[in-house]
C-alpha positions in Angstrom: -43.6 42.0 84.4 -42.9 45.5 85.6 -45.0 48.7 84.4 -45.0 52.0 85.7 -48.3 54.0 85.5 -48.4 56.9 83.7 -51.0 58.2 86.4 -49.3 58.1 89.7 -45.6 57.0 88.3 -45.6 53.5 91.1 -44.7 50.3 89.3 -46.7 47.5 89.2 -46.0 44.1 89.3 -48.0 41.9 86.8 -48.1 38.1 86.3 -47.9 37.8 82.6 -48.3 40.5 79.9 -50.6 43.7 80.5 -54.5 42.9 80.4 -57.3 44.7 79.0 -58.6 45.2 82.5 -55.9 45.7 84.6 -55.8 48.6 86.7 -53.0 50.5 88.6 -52.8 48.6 92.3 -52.3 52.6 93.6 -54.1 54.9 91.6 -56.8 52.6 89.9 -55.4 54.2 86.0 -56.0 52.0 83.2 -52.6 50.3 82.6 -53.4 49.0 78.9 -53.6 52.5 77.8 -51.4 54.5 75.0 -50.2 56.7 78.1 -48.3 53.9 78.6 -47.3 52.6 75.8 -43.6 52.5 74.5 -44.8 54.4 71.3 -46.9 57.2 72.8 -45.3 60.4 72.1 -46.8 63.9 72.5 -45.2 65.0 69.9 -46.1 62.5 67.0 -49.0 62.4 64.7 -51.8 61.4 66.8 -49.1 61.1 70.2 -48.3 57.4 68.7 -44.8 56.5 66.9 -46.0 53.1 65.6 -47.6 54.3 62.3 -49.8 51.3 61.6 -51.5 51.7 64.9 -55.6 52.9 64.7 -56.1 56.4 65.9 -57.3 56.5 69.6 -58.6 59.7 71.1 -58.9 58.7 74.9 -54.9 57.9 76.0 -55.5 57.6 79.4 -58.1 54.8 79.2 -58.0 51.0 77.8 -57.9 50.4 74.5 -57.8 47.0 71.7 -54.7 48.6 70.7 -51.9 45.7 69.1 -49.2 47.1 68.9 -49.1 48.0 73.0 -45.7 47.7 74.0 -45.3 48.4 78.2 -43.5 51.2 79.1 -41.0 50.4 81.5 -40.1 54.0 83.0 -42.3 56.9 83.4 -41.1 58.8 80.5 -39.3 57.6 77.2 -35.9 58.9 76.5 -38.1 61.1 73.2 -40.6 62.3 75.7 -37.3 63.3 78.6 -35.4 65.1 75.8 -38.8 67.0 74.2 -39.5 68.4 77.4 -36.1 69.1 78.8 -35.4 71.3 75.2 -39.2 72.5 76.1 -37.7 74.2 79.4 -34.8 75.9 77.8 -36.5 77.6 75.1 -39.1 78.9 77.4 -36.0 80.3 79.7 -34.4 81.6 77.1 -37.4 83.1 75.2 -36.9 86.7 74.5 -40.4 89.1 75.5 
């Protein structure tokens, strides 16, 4: 399995699914963390989509999360588009 860390943006190569423990082989980031989790979103109640999922306040770090789907790029297409339409407001933001 592939995952690329939130952290330093390198992929890693795993031999099965994410672990609890396993860490970035560049950086040393937590890769079983909602930072990089298919349903983190900065912009959703409590930066998660999956509404079922427990509240966690520490996205960067490990957590017992279940419903931890990797993230296979950097940024989701959601995440890409909020801060692309972020960017255009600001420029076109009258003072």
């Amino acid at each position: 399995m592939k995952i690329s860390c939130f952290s330093c943006q390198k992929d890693n190569e795993l031999a099965g699914k994410v672990g609890l423990r396993d860490e970035c082989h560049h950086c040393g980031a937590d890769l079983h963390a909602c930072k990089n989790c298919d349903f983190y979103d900065a912009k959703s109640y409590n930066e998660c989509r999956e509404t079922s999922a427990d509240v966690v306040r520490e996205k960067e770090r490990s957590n017992f999360c279940d419903f931890f789907i990797p993230r296979q790029k950097g940024l989701s297409d959601l995440d890409q588009k909020a801060r692309l339409k972020a960017a255009a407001e600001a420029l076109f933001k009258k003072s």
